[in-house]
N, C-alpha and C positions, 0 to 999 in steps of 0.2 A: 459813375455807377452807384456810387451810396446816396446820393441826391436819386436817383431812380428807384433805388431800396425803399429809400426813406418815405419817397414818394406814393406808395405804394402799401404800408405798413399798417396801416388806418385798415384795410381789409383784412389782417389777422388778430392785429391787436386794440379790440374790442368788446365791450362785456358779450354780444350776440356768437361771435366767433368763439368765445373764450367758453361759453355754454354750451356751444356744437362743439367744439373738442373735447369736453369734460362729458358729456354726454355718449360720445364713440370710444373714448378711454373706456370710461365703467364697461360699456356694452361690449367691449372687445375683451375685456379682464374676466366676465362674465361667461362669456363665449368660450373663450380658452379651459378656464374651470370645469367645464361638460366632458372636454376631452375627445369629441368623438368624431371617428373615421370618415377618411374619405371614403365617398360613395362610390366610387369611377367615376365614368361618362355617360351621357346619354347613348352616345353609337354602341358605349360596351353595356348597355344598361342588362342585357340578355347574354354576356356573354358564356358563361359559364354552359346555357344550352345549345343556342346556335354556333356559338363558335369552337365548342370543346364538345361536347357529345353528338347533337347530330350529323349527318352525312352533309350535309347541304355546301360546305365549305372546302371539301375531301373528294367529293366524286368524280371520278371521270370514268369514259370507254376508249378504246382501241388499247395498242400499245405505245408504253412510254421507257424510254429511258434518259437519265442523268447524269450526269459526269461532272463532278464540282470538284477544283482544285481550290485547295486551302494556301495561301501562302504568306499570312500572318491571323493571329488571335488577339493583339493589344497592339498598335489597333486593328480589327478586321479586316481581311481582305481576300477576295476569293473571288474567281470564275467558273463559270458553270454552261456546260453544254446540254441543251437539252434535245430530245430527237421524240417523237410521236407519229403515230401513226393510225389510222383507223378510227379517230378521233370525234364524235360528235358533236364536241365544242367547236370555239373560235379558237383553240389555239392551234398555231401554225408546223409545219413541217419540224422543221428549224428552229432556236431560238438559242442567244446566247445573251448570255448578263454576267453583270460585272457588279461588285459590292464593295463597297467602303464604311468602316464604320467605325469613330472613334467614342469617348462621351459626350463629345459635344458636336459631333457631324455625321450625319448620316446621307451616304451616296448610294445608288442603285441605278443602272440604266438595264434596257432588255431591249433586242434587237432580231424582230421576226426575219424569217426569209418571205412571206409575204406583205414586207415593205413597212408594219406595224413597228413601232420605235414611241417607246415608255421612258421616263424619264422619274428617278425619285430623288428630291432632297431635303433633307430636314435640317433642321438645326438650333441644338437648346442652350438657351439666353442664360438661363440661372434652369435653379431647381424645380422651378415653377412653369415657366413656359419655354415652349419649345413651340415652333412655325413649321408647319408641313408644308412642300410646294411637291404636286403631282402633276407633270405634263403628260401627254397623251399624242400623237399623230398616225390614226392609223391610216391603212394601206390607201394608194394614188392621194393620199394629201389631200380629200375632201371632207373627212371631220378630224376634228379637235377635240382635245379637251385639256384645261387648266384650272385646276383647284388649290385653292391656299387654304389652309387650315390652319389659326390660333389657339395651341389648346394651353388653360391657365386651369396648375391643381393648385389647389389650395391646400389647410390641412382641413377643413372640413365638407369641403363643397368644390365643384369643377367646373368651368364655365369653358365655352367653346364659341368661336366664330368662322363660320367658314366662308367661301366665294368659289362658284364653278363657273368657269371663261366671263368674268366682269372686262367691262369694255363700259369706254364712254366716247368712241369713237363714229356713232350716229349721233351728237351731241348732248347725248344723256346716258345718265347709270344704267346699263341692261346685263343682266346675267342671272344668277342663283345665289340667295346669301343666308346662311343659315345660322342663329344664334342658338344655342341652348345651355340651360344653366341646373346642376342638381346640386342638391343642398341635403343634408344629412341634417335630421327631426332630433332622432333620438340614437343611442349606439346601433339600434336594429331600422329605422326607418328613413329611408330620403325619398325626399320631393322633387318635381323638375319640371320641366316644358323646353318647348323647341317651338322658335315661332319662324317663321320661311319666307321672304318674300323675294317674288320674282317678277322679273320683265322680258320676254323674249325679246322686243323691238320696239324703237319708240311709240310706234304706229298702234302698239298693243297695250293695252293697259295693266297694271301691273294688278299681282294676285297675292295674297297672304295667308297663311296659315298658321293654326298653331295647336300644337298638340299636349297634352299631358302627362305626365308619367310619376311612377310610383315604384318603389322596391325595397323589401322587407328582408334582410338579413337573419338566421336563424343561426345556432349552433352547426347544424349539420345542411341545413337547406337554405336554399334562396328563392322567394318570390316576385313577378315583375308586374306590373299591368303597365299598358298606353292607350289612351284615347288622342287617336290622330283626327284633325277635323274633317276630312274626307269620310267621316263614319266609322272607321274602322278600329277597330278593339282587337289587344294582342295585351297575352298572356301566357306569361310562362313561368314552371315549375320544377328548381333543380334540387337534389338530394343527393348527399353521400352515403351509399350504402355500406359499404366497408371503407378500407384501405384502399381497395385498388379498382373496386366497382362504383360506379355513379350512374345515376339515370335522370335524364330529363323528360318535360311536356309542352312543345309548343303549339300555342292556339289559336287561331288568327278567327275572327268574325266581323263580317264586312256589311253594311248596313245602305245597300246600294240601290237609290232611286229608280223606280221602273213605273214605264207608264202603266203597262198593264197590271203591274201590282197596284198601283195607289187607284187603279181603278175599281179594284178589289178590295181598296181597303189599308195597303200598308206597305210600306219599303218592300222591297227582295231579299233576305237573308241567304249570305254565301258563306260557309266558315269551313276550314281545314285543320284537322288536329294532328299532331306529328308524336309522336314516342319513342322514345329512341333510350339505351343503353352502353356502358362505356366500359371496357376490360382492362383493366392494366396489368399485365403481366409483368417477367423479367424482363425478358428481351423484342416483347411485340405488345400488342395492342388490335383491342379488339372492338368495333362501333357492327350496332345494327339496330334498325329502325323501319319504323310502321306507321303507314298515314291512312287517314282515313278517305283517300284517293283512292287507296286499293293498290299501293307502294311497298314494295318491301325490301328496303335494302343493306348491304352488309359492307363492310370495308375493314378488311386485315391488313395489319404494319407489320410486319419481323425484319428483326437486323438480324443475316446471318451470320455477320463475322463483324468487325470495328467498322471496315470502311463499305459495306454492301447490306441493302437492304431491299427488301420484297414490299410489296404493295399489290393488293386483289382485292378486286370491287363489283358487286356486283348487284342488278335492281331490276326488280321485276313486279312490269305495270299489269295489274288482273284487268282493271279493264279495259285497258287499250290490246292487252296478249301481246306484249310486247315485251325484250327483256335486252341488258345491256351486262359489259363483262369487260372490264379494263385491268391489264396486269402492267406494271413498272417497277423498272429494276434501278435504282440511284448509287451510284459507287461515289465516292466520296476520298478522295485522296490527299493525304497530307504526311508530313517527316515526324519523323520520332521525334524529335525536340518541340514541335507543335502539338505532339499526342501526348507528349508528357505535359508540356505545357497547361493543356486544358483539364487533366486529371490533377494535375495538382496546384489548378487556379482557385483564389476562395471565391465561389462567389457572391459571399457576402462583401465583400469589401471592392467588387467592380461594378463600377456604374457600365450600364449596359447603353451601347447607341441611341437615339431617339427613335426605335423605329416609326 
């Protein structure tokens, strides 16, 4: 084995080697000196609008209720029944899931009554990366889906790899694989891209993409831009108005080939702009939003009591004259020794699961 060391050694210990190391020392010495934040991710590059003040991630119609048993906090564990009705989504009658979650594992399954069966597992290696695996089978077992996700933070930049149903089972790589990397400029600016390439079947020839991205950090606001190579430009703008108010702006502009336009002269322009508002109260919360579809819709949170909460949503299309109205009731159960528990856990000092 030191005969094999030894062997071997001529590749690090070299004046060329010894110049590339002393070259990434400084540059990392350097680096570190700046100090400055991680930026997130490219999937949360928006999150602060789409996932926190708009409706888009919140809405549903008919009626729902929930029933979640708590039966530990460190580590997690709890089931939950869920019951819907009158629903315009895909989700099912029925649904039950299960949840595990310690700091370094995180479990999830969900189990339709029409035959739909989700599976979630994660699991973080160190501080830095953590592996997503999402399985999928919905109902009579005629699609699939499986996604891996590598996400690596860094302290100043976050890079991501992901894979949706990879197979090399017709004799070549075919699936969905997505890289993306942001990197933080200055304490207010990061940069990024996500570049995509796919193969449906060997038969087909594979496709690539790559997009752009931008996001500007302020005291009280946050700005985003993306140029996806499909044409499309997305732009969003979040602001802290008080303490407990926030409002965002998402803008989407699509830059889409038409024969009959370029016969005329030039793409097709299609864009939708969304506005939306966020309340926080004591004990509820409040979201409402307006698009420029001609959308207008509202969603109230209140917790009545510790273990029950209210939810009403409601959206109204002007020009389809259409209009949609979904109420759910979530009860939430657990022992005093797990309610004391969680009031008087720090959460500073608990590493939270990977979700």
């Amino acid at each position: 084995m030191a005969d094999l060391t030894s062997s071997f050694s001529f590749l690090t210990e070299n004046p060329a080697a010894a110049a590339i190391k002393d070259a990434y020392t400084s540059f990392s010495d350097r680096r570190a000196l700046l100090n400055l934040p991680n930026p997130g991710t490219v999937d949360n590059l928006a999150r602060e609008v789409q996932k926190d003040v708009l409706l888009t991630n919140f809405m549903f119609s008919g009626l729902r209720a929930d029933l979640t048993k708590v039966f530990g906090m460190s580590p997690l564990f709890r089931v939950s029944h869920a019951f819907s009705m009158g629903s315009s989504g895909n989700m099912p009658p029925y649904n039950f899931s299960a949840m595990y979650g310690s700091p370094k594992v995180f479990m999830q399954g969900n189990l339709g009554s029409d035959g739909t069966l989700a599976a979630v597992y994660n699991y973080r290696w160190n501080q830095a990366l953590v592996t997503k695996t999402n399985a999928q089978i919905m109902a009579g077992g005629s699609q699939g889906l499986l996604q891996i996700d590598n996400d690596y933070t860094g302290a100043d930049f976050s890079a991501s790899l992901k894979a949706f149903n990879p197979s090399t089972l017709e004799g070549g790589l075919t699936g969905i694989f997505v890289g993306s990397y942001l990197q933080s400029i200055t304490p207010g600016l990061a940069l990024g891209f996500e570049a995509i390439w796919q193969r449906q079947a060997m038969g087909a020839r594979p496709e690539t993409a790559l997009s752009y991205c931008a996001k500007y950090k302020g005291d009280d606001w946050i700005g985003t831009a993306q140029l996806q190579a499909q044409g499309t430009f997305a732009a969003t703008y979040w602001r802290k108005l008080s303490e407990r108010v926030e409002a965002g702006i998402d803008m989407n502009l699509q830059f889409a080939p038409n024969a009959a336009a370029m016969m005329m002269g030039g793409p097709s322009r299609d864009g939708t702009t969304a506005i939306g508002a966020k309340y926080d109260f004591r004990a509820s919360s409040f979201r409402a939003q307006v698009d420029s579809a001609g959308k207008v819709s509202c969603l109230l949170e209140k917790r009545i009591a510790m273990p029950i909460s209210l939810s009403f949503a409601g959206e109204i299309d002007q020009a389809k004259q259409t209009a949609k109205v979904g109420l759910a009731v979530s009860l939430e159960i657990a022992g005093e020794e797990l309610m004391e528990q969680q009031e008087t856990a720090d959460a500073a000092s608990m590493v939270p699961p990977p979700f």
